[in-house]
TORZADO-796106 format. One record per residue (C-alpha): residue in one letter; x, y, z. Coordinates in pm, whole numbers, plus 50000, padded with zeros to 5 digits. Layout:
BEGIN
AXYZ;...
end
This chain:
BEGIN
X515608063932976;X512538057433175;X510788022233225;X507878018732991;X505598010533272;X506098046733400;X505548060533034;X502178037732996;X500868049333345;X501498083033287;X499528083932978;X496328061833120;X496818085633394;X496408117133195;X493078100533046;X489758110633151;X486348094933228;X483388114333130;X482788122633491;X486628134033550;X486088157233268;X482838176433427;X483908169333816;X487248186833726;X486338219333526;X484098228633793;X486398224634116;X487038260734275;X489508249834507;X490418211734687;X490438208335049;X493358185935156;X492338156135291;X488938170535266;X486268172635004;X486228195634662;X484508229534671;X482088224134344;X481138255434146;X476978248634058;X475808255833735;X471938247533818;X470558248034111;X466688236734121;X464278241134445;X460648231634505;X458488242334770;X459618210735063;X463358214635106;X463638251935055;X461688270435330;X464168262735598;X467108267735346;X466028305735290;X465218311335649;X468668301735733;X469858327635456;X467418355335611;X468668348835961;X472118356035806;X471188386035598;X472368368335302;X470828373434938;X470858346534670;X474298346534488;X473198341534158;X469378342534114;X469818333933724;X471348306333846;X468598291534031;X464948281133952;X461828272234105;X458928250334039;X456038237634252;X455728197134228;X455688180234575;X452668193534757;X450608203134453;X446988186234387;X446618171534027;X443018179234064;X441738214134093;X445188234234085;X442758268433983;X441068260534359;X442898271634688;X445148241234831;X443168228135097;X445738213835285;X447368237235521;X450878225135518;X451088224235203;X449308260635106;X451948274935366;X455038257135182;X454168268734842;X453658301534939;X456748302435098;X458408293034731;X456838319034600;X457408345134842;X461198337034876;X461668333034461;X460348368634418;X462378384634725;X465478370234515;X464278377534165;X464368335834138;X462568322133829;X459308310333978;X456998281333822;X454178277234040;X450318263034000;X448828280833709;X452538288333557;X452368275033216;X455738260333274;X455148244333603;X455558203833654;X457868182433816;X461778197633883;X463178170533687;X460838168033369;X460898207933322;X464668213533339;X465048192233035;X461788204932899;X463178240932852;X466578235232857;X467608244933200;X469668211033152;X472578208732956;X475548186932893;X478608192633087;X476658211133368;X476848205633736;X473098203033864;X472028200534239;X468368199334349;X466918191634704;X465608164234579;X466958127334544;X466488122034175;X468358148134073;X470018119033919;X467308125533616;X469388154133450;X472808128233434;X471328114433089;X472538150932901;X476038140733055;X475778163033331;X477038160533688;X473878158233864;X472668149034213;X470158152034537;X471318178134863;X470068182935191;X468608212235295;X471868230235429;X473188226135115;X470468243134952;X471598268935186;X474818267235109;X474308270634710;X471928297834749;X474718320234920;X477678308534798;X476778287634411;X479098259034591;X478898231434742;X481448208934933;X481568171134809;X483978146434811;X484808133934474;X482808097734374;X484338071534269;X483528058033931;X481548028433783;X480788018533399;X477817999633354;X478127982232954;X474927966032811;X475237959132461;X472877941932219;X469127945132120;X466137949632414;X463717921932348;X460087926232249;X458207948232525;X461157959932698;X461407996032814;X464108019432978;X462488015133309;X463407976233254;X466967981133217;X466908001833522;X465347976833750;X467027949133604;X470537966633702;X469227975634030;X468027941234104;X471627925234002;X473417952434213;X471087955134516;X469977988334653;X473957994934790;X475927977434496;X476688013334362;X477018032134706;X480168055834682;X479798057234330;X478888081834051;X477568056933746;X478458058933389;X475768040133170;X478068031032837;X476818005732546;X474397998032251;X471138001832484;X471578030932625;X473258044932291;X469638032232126;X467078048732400;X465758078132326;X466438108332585;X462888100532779;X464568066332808;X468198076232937;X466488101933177;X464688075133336;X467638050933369;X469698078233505;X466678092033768;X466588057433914;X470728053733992;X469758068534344;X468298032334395;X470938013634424;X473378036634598;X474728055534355;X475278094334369;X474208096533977;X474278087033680;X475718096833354;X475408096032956;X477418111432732;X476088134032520;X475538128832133;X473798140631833;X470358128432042;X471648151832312;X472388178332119;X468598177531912;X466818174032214;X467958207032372;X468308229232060;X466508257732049;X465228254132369;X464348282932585;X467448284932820;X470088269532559;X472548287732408;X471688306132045;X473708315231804;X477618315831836;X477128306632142;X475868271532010;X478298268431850;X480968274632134;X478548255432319;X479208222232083;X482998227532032;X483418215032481;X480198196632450;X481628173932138;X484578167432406;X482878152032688;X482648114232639;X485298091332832;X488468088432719;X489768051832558;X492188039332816;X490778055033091;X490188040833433;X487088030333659;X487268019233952;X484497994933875;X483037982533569;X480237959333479;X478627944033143;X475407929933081;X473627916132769;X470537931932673;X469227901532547;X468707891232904;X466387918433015;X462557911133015;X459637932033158;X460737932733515;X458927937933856;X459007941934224;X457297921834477;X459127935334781;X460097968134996;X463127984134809;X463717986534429;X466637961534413;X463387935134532;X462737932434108;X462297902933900;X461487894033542;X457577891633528;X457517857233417;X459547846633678;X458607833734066;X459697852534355;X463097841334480;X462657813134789;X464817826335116;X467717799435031;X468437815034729;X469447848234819;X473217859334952;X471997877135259;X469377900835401;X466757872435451;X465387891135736;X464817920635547;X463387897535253;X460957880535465;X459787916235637;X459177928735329;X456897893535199;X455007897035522;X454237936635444;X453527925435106;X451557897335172;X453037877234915;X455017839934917;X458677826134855;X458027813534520;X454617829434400;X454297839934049;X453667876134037;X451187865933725;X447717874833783;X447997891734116;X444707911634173;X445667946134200;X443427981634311;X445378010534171;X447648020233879;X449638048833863;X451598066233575;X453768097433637;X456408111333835;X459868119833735;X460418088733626;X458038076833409;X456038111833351;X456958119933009;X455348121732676;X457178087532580;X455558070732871;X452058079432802;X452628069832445;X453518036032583;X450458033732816;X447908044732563;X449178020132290;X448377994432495;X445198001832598;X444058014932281;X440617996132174;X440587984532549;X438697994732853;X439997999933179;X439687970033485;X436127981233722;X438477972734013;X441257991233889;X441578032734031;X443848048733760;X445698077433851;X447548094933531;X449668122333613;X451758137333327;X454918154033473;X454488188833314;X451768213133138;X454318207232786;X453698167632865;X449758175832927;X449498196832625;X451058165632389;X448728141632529;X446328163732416;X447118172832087;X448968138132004;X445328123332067;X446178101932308;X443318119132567;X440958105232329;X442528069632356;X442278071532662;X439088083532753;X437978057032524;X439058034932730;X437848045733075;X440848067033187;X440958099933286;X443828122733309;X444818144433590;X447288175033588;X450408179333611;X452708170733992;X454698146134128;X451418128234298;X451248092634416;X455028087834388;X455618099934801;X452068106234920;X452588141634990;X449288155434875;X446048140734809;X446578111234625;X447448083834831;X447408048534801;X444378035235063;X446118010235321;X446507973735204;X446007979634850;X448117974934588;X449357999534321;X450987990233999;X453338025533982;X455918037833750;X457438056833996;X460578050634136;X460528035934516;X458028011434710;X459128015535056;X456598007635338;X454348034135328;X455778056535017;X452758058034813;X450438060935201;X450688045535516;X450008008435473;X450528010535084;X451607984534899;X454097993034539;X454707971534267;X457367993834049;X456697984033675;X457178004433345;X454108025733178;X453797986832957;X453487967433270;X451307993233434;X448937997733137;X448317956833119;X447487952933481;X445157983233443;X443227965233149;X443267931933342;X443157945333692;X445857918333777;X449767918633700;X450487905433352;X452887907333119;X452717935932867;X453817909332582;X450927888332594;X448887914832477;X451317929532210;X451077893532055;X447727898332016;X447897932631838;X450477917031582;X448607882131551;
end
């Protein structure tokens, strides 16, 4: 008769985590001692990382494997002013036209400037149902992350992996290991998605999930909406993780009905019968788990150089002998800054706001902004820069009537690209200023040489860009409900 220890581990070993289920249905063969050989579902290019990756297939005399498989938008490079005009940038006019010429040698799907469905990689995949649960997604592109919240396996390659899914719909990884991350309970008054996600990153640091692939598991994230869980999951990059994952419910499942690319039909059907299945198994294992109360979580902030640098607004910025390690780092980044151990973030003047990118692009976000600055007018010393992440985003703005909100209030919207979040067009943060963004990093530099970030949510950003200073969101919420 076998010891029931050896009965009880067999059975916790035969259960699953969410990420076990999707990791494991798609391996094609396992490398001893090596990594896994990953069969790609989706694989999603824009105009930076690909050039090189089809000149390496050309060189090779190599076709696309699967051209269905793969899709194409223009985000990086593109203006948000002017896309009808010829890019005037020469760099950038070269790498788009290389998209373009590559997607139509390989009969790739091709989204570019004009295209009705162009906009950032990450906002259109969900938009038209490119991204589904139970997929395995790859993009050259960090934030791949994004498309984690439909409980797909989803995350950033390098450019010779681009190559190496374009030929071959593979990819060689090593499997993750595997983190929960609980929070339970209600999000206070004026807390957003974006919140949550800097308030995790700031309690694990920009490494505390490095090695990791990130279940998010608990009331909150049961609660957000999908714009919410897509932003959570874009920013697990920033703090080391290799994604991040949701599983899929009856949200899920509404969200990406009848959308272009989902299944119709029976095939819905057949669709729902696996996608009903992946959720973790009870008794299954993670290597590491973590919990957090919701309650805890307030409008949050950065006042340094990296993402984990965040801090409930209300709160001072943390003095050197209060910190576990990395005080060089911490006092590099106050210098660039130009901020103190122990300042209030609180009515720091600020120059620029910015709303968009794949984090904080979506129609949910500029709902956000404009209900804030409804029957307000924008700061003189504030530049606002708001950059919804797709043409379907643009057109809801539009017909939602939030471009008359804000136009009321002395905004104006631009169209549709990934924009101030990296600086790799035209709009660029001027050097020493400082920019209120909902994007997702505030390296040295990332928004233009000299820049300055403060990462906030679409709440935060729309209060500083009514008072031209940081403050926090809830102040003037009271005031609507007074």
């Amino acid at each position: 008769m076998l010891d029931l220890t050896v009965i009880e581990f067999n059975i916790l070993r035969m259960q699953k985590t969410l990420f076990d289920k999707v990791w494991d249905s798609h391996v094609v063969q396992k490398i001893k001692n090596g990594p896994d050989v990953l069969f790609i579902d989706r694989h999603m290019i824009h105009e930076v990382t690909s050039p090189v990756a089809f000149l390496g297939l050309k060189q090779r005399g190599i076709k696309v494997m699967y051209p269905n498989k793969t899709f194409a938008t223009a985000d990086h490079n593109t203006p948000t002013l002017n896309q009808h005009l010829p890019i005037e940038d020469p760099l950038s006019a070269k790498q788009l036209r290389a998209l373009e010429d590559n997607s139509k040698e390989h009969g790739i799907s091709y989204w570019g400037l004009g295209h009705e469905k162009n906009g950032i990689v990450h906002v259109v995949g969900p938009e038209y149902g490119i991204t589904q649960p139970g997929a395995t997604i790859v993009c050259g592109d960090s934030h791949t992350s994004t498309h984690g919240a439909f409980g797909a396996i989803a995350f950033g390659i390098g450019t010779s992996e681009v190559e190496m899914v374009l030929a071959t719909q593979c990819i060689m990884q090593p499997k993750a290991k595997k983190m929960r991350i609980n929070i339970n309970g209600s999000l206070g008054f004026g807390v957003t998605p974006k919140d949550v996600a800097l308030f995790i990153i700031s309690k694990l640091t920009t490494s505390g999930a490095t090695g990791y692939f990130v279940e998010y598991a608990g009331d909150v994230f049961t609660n957000m909406s999908m714009e919410g869980r897509m932003t959570v999951c874009n920013l697990s990059i920033e703090m080391g993780a290799r994604g991040g994952m949701i599983a899929p419910d009856d949200k899920t499942f509404e969200y990406i009905k009848d959308k272009e690319f989902t299944p119709k039909g029976a095939s819905w059907d057949k669709a729902m019968a696996y996608w009903e299945t992946l959720k973790t198994d009870e008794g299954a294992v993670f290597d590491k788990e973590l919990t957090f109360n919701g309650a805890e979580i307030e409008p949050m902030i950065t006042y340094g150089t990296n993402p984990g640098m965040g801090m409930s607004i209300s709160k001072s910025i943390p003095t050197a002998e209060t910190l576990d390690g990395g005080i060089a780092t911490y006092k590099k980044s106050l210098k660039y800054m130009d901020f103190e151990e122990g300042d209030s973030m609180l009515g720091k003047e600020i120059d620029f706001v910015f709303v968009g990118s794949c984090t904080n692009g979506r129609i949910e976000d500029f709902r956000a902004f404009a209900q804030l600055v409804k029957g307000r007018k924008k700061a003189a010393n504030v530049t606002a820069w708001l950059v919804p992440g797709s043409h379907q985003v643009e057109n809801a703005i539009k017909e939602e009537g939030i471009l008359t909100i804000l136009h009321d209030a002395g905004f104006e919207l631009r169209e549709p690209g990934c924009s101030a979040c990296l600086a790799m067009n035209e709009d660029k943060i001027p050097p020493g200023k400082y920019a209120v963004s909902t994007s997702n990093r505030n390296f040295e530099g990332r928004q233009g040489p000299g820049s300055r970030t403060i990462l906030a949510s679409p709440l935060v950003a729309a209060a500083a860009a009514i008072t031209g200073k940081v403050t926090d969101p809830r102040e003037l919420m009271a005031l609507e409900t007074a």
